[in-house]
Backbone as numpy.savetxt, mean C-alpha at the origin, in Angstrom:
# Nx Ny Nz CAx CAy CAz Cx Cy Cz
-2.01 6.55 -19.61 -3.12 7.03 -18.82 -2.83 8.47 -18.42
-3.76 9.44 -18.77 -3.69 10.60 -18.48 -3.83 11.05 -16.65
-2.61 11.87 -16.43 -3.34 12.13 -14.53 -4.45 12.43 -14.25
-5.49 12.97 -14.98 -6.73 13.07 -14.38 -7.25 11.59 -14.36
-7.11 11.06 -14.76 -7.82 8.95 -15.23 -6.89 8.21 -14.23
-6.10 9.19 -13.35 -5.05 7.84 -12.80 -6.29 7.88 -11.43
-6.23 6.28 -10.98 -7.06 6.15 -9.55 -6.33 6.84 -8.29
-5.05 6.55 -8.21 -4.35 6.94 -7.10 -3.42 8.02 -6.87
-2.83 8.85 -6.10 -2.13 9.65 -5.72 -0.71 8.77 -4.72
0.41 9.36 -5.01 1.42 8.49 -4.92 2.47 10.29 -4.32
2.35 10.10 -2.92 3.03 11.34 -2.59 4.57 10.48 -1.70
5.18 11.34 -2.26 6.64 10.54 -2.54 7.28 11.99 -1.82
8.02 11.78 -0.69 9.14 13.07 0.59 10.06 11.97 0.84
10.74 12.57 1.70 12.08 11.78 2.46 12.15 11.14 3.23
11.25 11.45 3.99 10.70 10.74 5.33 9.56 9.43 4.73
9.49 9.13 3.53 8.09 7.67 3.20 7.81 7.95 2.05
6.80 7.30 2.14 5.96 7.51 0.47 4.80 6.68 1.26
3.66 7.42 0.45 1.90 7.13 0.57 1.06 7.42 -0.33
0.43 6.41 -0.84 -0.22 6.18 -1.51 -1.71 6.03 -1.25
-2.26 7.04 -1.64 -3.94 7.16 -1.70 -5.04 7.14 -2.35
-6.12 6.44 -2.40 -7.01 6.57 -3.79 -7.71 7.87 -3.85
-7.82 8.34 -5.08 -7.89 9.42 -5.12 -9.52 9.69 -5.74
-10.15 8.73 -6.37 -11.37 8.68 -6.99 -12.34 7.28 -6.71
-13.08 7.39 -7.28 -14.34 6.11 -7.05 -13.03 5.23 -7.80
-12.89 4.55 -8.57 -12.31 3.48 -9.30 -11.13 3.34 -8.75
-10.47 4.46 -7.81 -9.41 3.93 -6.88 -9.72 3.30 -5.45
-10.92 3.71 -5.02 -11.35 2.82 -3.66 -12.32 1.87 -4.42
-12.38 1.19 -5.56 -13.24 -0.06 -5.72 -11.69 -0.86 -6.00
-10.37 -0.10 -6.36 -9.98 -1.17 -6.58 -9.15 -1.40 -5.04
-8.97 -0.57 -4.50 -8.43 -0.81 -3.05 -9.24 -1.92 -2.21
-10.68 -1.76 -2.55 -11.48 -2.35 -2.01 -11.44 -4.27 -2.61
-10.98 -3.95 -3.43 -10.63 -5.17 -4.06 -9.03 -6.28 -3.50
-8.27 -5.26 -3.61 -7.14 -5.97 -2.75 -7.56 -6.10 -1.23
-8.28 -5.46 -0.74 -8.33 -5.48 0.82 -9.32 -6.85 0.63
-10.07 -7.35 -0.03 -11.25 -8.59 -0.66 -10.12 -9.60 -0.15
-8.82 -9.84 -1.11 -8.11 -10.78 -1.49 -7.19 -10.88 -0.52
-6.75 -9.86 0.63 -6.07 -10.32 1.77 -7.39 -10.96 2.67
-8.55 -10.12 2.62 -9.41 -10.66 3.60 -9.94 -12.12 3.54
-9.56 -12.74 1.93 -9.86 -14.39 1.65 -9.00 -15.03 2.12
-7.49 -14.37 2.10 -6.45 -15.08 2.25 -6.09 -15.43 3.80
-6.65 -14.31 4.86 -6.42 -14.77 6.40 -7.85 -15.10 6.53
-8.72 -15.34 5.79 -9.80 -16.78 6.39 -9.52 -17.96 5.96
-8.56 -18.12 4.88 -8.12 -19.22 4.70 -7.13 -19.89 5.53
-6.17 -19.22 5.99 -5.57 -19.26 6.94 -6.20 -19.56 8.40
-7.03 -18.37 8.94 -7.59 -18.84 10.45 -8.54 -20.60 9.96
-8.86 -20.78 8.69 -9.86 -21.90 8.61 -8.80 -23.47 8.86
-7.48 -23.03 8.10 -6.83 -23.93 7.92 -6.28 -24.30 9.42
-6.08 -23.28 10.13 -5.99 -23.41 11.35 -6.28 -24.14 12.29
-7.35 -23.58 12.45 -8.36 -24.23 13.12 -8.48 -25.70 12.83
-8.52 -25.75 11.81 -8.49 -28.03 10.93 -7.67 -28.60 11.82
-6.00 -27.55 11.27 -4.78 -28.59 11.54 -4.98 -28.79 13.21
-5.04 -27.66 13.58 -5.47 -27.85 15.35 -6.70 -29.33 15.72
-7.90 -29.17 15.46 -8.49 -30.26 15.09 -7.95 -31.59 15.12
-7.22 -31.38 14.07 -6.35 -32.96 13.65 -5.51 -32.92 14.45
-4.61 -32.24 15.44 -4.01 -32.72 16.72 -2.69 -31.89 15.76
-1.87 -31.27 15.05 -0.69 -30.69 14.82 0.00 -30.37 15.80
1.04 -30.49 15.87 2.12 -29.40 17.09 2.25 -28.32 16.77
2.72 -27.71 16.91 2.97 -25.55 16.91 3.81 -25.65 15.38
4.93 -26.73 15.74 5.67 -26.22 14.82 5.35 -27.21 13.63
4.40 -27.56 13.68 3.62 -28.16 12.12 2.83 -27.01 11.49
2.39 -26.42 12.05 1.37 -25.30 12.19 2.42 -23.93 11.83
3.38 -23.92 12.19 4.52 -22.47 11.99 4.67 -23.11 10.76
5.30 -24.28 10.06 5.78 -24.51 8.93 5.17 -24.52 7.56
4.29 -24.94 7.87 3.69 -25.81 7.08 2.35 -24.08 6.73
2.00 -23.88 7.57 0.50 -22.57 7.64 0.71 -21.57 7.79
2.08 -21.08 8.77 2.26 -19.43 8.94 3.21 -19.05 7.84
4.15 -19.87 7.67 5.04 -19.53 6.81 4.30 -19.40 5.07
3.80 -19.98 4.97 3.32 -19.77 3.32 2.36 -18.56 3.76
1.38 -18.69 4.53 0.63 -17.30 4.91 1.36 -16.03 4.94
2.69 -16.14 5.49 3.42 -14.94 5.54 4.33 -14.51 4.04
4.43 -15.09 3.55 5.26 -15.70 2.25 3.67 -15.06 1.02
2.49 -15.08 1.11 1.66 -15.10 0.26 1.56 -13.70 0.87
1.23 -13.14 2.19 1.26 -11.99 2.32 2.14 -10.83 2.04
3.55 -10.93 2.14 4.75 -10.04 1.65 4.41 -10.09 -0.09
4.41 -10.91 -0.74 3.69 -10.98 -2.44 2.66 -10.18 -2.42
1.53 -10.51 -1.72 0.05 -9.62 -2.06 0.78 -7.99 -1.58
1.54 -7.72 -0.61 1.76 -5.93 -0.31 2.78 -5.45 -1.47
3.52 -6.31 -1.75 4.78 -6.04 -2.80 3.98 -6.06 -4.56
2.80 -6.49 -4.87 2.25 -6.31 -5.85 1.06 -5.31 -5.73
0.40 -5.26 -4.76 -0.57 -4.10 -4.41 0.45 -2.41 -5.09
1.51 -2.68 -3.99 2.08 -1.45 -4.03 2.68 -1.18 -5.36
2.74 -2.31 -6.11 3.51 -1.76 -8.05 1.81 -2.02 -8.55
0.66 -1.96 -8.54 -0.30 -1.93 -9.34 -0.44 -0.50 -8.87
-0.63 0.12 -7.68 -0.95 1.19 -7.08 -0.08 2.27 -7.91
1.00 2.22 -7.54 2.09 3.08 -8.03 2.39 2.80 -9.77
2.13 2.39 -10.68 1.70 2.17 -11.56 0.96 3.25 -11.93
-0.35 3.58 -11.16 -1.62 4.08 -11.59 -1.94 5.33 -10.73
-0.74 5.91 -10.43 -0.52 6.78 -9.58 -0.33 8.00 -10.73
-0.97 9.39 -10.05 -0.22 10.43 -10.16 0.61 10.68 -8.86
2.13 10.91 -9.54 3.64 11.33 -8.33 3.54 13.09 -8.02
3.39 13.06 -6.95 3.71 14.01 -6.19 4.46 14.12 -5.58
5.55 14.87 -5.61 6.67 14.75 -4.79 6.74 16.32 -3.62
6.93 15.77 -2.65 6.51 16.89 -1.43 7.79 17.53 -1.31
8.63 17.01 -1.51 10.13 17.81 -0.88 10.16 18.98 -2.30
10.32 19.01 -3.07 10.28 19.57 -4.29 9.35 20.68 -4.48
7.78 20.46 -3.91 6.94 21.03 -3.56 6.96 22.51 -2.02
7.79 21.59 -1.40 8.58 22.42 -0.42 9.71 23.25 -0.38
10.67 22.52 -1.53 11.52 23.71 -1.47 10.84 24.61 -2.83
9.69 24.38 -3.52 9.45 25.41 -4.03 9.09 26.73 -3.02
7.97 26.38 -2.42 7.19 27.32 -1.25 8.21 28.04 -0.75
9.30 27.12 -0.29 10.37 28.41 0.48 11.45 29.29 -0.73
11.42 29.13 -1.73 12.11 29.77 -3.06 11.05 30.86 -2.67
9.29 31.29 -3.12 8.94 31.69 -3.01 8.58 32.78 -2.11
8.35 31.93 -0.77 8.87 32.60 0.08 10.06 33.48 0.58
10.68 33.04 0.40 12.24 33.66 0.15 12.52 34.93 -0.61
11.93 35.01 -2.29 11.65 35.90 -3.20 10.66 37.16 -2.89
9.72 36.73 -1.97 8.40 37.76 -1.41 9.50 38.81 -0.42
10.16 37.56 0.52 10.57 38.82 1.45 11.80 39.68 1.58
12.69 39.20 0.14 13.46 40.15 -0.43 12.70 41.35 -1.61
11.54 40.93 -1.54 10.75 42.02 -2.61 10.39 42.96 -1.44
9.57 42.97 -0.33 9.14 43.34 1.31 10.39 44.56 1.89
11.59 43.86 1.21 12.68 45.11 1.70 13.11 45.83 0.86
């Protein structure tokens, strides 16, 4: 995939990395994972709500509902973020920065 065709921007420093859509086909597909967490905690508050219903204790409800919820959620961010970055153009900011100050640097030994 050529960088102009990639959906996302993938800016990569020392301090993080962030990842942004960068075109229409990158916020339909963002819009798409944000779909599939948003099915996944109504399935959750629905299931909830049941087991409560049916009389559960807390910790039927922690075991059995939060834990796979939390367990399905760390999967959905840990695959979001390799489809994303995948389809990323990398930008790297530190690199970008110490160019500017090379430059900088070069101007104001030219200045004297």
């Amino acid at each position: 995939m050529r960088d102009e065709e990639k959906p996302f921007v993938y800016y990569k420093s020392g301090s993080g990395v962030k990842i942004s859509p960068r075109n229409a086909a990158g916020w339909r597909a963002f819009a798409v994972w944000m779909l599939a967490l948003f099915a996944a905690s109504g399935i959750f508050v629905w299931a909830s709500a049941v087991a409560d219903e049916a009389g559960w204790d807390d910790s039927k409800i922690l075991l059995y509902l939060l834990l796979p919820f939390l367990i399905v959620t760390t999967v959905w961010a840990l695959a979001m973020f390799r489809y994303m970055k995948a389809r990323s153009e990398i930008i790297d900011v530190d690199n970008l920065l110490q160019i500017k100050r090379d430059i900088e640097r070069t101007d104001k030994q030219k200045r004297r």
